[in-house]
Residue frames as qw, qx, qy, qz and C-alpha x, y, z in Angstrom:
[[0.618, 0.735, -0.110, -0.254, 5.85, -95.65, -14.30],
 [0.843, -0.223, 0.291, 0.393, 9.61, -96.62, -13.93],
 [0.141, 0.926, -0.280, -0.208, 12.51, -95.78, -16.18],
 [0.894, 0.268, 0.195, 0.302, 14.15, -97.17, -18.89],
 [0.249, -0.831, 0.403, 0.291, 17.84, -95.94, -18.70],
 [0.823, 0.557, 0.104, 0.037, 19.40, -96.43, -22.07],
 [0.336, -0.763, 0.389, 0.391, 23.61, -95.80, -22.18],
 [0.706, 0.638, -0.045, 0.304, 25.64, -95.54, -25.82],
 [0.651, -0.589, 0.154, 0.454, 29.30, -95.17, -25.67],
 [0.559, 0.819, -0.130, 0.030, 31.18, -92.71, -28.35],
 [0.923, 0.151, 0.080, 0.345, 34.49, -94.49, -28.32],
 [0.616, 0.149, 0.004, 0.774, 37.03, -92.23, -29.81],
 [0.262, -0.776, -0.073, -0.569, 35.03, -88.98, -28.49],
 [0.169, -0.014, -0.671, 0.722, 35.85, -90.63, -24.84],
 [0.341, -0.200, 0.147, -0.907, 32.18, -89.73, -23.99],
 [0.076, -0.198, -0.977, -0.012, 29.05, -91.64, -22.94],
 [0.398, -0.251, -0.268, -0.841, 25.08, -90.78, -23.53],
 [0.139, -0.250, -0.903, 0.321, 22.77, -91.95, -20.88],
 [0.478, -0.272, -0.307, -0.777, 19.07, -91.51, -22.07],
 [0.099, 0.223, 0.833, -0.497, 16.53, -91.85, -19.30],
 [0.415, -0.124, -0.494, -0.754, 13.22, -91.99, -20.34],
 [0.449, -0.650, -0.612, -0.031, 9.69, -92.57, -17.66],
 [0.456, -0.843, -0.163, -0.234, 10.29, -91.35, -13.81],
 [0.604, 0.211, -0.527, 0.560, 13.28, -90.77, -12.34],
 [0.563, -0.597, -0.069, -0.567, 12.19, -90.80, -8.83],
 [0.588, -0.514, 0.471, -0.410, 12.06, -92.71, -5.41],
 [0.932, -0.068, 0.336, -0.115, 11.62, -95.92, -6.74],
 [0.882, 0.249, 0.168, 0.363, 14.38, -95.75, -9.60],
 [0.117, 0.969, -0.213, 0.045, 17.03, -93.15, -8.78],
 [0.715, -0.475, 0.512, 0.001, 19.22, -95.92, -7.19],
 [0.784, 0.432, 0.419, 0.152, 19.12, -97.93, -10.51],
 [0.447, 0.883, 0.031, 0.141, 20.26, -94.57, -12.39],
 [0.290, -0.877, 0.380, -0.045, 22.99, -93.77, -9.51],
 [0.754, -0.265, 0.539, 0.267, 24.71, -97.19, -9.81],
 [0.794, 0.336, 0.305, 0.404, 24.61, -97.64, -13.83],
 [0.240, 0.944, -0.032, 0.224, 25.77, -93.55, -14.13],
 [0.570, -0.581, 0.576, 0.077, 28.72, -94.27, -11.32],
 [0.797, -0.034, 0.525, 0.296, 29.86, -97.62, -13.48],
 [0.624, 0.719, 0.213, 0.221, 30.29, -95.53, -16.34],
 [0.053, 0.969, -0.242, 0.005, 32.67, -93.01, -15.02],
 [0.878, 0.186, -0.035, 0.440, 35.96, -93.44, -15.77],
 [0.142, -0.585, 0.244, 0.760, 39.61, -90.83, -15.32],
 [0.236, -0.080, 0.615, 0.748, 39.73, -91.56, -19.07],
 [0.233, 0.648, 0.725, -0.013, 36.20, -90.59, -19.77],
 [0.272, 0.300, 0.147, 0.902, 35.91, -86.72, -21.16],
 [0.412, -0.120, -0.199, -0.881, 32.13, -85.92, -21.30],
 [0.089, 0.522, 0.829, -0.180, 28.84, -88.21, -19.60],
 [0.283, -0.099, -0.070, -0.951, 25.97, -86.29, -21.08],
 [0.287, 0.308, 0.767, -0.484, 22.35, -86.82, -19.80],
 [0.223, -0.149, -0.557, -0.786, 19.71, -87.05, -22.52],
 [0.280, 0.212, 0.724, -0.593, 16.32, -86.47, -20.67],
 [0.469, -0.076, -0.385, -0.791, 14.19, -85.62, -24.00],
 [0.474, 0.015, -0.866, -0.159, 12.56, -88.67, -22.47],
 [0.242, 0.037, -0.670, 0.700, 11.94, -87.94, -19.03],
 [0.156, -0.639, -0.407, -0.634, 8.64, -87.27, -17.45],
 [0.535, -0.807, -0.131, -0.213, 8.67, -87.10, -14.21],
 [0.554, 0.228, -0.523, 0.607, 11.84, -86.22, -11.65],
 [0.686, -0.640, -0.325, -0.121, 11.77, -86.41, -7.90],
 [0.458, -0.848, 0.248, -0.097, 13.88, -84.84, -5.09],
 [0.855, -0.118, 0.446, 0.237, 15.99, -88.30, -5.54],
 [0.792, 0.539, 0.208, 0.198, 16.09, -87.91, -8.84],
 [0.097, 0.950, -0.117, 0.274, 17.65, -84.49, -8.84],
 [0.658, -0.649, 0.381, -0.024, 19.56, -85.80, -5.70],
 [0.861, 0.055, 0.428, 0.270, 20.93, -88.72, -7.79],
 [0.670, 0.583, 0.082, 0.452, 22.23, -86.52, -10.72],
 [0.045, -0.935, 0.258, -0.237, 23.56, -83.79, -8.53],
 [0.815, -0.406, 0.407, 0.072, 25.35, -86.94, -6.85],
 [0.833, 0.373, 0.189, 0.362, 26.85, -87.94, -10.52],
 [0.244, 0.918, 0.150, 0.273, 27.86, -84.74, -10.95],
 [0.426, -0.807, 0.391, -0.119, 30.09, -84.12, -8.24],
 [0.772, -0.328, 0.525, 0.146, 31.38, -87.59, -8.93],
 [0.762, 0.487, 0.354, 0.240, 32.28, -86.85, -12.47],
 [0.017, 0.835, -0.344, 0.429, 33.96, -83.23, -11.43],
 [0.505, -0.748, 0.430, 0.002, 35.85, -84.86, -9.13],
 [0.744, -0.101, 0.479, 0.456, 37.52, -87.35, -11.90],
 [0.032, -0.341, 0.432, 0.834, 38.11, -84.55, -13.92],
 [0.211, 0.353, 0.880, 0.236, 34.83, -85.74, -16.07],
 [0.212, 0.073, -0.007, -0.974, 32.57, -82.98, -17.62],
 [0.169, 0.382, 0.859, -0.295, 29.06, -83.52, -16.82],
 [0.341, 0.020, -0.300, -0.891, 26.33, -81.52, -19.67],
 [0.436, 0.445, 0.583, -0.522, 22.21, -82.30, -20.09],
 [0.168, 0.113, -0.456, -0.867, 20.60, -82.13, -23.18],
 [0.317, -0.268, -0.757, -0.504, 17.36, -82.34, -24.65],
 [0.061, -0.283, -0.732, 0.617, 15.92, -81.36, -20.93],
 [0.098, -0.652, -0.711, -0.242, 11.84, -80.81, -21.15],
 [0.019, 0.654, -0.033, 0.756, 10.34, -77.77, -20.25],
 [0.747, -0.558, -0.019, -0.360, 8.70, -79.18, -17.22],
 [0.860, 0.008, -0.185, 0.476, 11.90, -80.64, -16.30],
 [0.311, 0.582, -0.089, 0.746, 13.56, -77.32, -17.01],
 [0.275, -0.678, -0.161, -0.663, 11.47, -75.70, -14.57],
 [0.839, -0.432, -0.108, 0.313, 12.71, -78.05, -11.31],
 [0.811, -0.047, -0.185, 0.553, 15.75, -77.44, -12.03],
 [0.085, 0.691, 0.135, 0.705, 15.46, -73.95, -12.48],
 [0.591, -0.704, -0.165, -0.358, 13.63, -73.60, -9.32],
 [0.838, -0.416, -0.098, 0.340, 16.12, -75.58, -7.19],
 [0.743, 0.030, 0.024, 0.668, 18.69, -73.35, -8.21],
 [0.096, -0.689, -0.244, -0.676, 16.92, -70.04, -7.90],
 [0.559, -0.702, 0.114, -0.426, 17.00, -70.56, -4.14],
 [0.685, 0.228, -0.666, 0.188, 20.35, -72.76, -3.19],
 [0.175, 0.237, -0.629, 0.720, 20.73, -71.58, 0.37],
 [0.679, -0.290, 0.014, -0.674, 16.50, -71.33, 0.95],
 [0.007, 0.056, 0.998, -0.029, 15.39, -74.74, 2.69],
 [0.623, -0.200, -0.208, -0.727, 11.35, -74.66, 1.03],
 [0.736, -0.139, -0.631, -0.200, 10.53, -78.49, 2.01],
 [0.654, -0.493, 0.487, -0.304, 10.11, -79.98, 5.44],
 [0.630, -0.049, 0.771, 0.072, 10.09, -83.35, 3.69],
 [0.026, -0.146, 0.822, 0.550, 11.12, -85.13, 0.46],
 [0.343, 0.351, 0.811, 0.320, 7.51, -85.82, 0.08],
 [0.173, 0.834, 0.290, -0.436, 6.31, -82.31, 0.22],
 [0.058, -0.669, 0.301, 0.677, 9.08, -81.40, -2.00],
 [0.267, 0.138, 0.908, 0.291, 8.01, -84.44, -4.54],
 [0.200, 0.788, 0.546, -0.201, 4.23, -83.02, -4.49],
 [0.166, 0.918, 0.080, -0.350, 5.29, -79.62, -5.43],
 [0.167, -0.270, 0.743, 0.589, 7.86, -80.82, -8.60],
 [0.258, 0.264, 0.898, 0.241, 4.57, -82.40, -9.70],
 [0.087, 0.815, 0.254, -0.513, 2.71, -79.61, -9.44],
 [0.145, -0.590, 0.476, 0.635, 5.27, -77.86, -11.38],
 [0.102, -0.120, 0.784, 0.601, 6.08, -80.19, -14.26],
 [0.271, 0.599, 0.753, 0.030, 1.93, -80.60, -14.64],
 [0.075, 0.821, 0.011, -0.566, 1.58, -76.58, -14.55],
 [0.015, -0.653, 0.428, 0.625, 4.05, -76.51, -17.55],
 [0.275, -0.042, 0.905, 0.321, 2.73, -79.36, -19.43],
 [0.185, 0.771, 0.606, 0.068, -0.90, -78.23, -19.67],
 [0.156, -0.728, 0.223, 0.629, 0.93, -74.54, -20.43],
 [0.088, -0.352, 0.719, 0.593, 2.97, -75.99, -23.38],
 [0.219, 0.367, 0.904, 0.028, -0.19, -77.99, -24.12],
 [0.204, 0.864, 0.295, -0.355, -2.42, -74.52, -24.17],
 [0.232, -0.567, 0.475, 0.631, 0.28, -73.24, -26.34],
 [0.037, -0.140, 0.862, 0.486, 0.38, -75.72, -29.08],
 [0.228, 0.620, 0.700, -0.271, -3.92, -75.97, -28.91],
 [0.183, 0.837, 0.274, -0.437, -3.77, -72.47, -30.05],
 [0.190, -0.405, 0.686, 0.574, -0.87, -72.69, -32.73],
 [0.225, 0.049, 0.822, 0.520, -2.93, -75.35, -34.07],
 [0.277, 0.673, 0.623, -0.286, -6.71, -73.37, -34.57],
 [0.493, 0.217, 0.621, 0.570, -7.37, -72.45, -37.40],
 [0.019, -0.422, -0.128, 0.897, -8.48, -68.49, -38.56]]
């Protein structure tokens, strides 16, 4: 699918928005890791991640932002999310429900069963809104 990786700078805020939008995965987590790195800065405040955009995220992916992260707390840089999908939500959730567990043998089992996930919650949110919209 790929991933179009979209970056706005708020000047006199000191901050910087970096909207990903497709797959942030095997084939384009590299791409995300370099242009999110070139952004950080000491003088930077805030990097926030807009994912509203995001459908799919992959071991990598996750890898790659936990990778910003660390590198944005270590220049004193505060690192936030927003706009994060439910089926998104739900990775992250998961990974962090079990920091010390090791579930995966391999990155691709652990790829399969994110997809799993984020499908589970999409045809969920999907059954949801089906029934919102039927009429009585």
């Amino acid at each position: 699918m790929g991933l179009k990786i979209s970056i706005a700078k708020k000047e006199e805020e000191n901050v910087v928005i970096i909207s990903l939008s497709g797959s942030l995965d095997t084939q384009t987590y590299e791409e995300f890791r370099k242009k999110a790195q070139a952004q950080l800065s000491t003088t930077l405040k805030a990097i926030v991640l807009d994912l509203e955009r995001l459908d799919y995220i992959s071991s990598m992916g996750i890898s790659a932002i936990l990778e910003i992260r660390k590198a944005a707390k270590a220049q004193g840089v505060v690192m936030m999310m927003s706009s994060v999908p439910e089926h998104i939500d739900k990775v992250f959730k998961i990974v962090n429900a079990l920091p010390d567990v090791q579930i995966f043998e391999n990155r691709e089992d652990a790829d399969r069963y994110f997809g799993i996930i984020q499908n589970q919650v999409k045809e969920e949110k999907r059954y949801r809104e089906a029934g919102k919209n039927k009429k009585i």
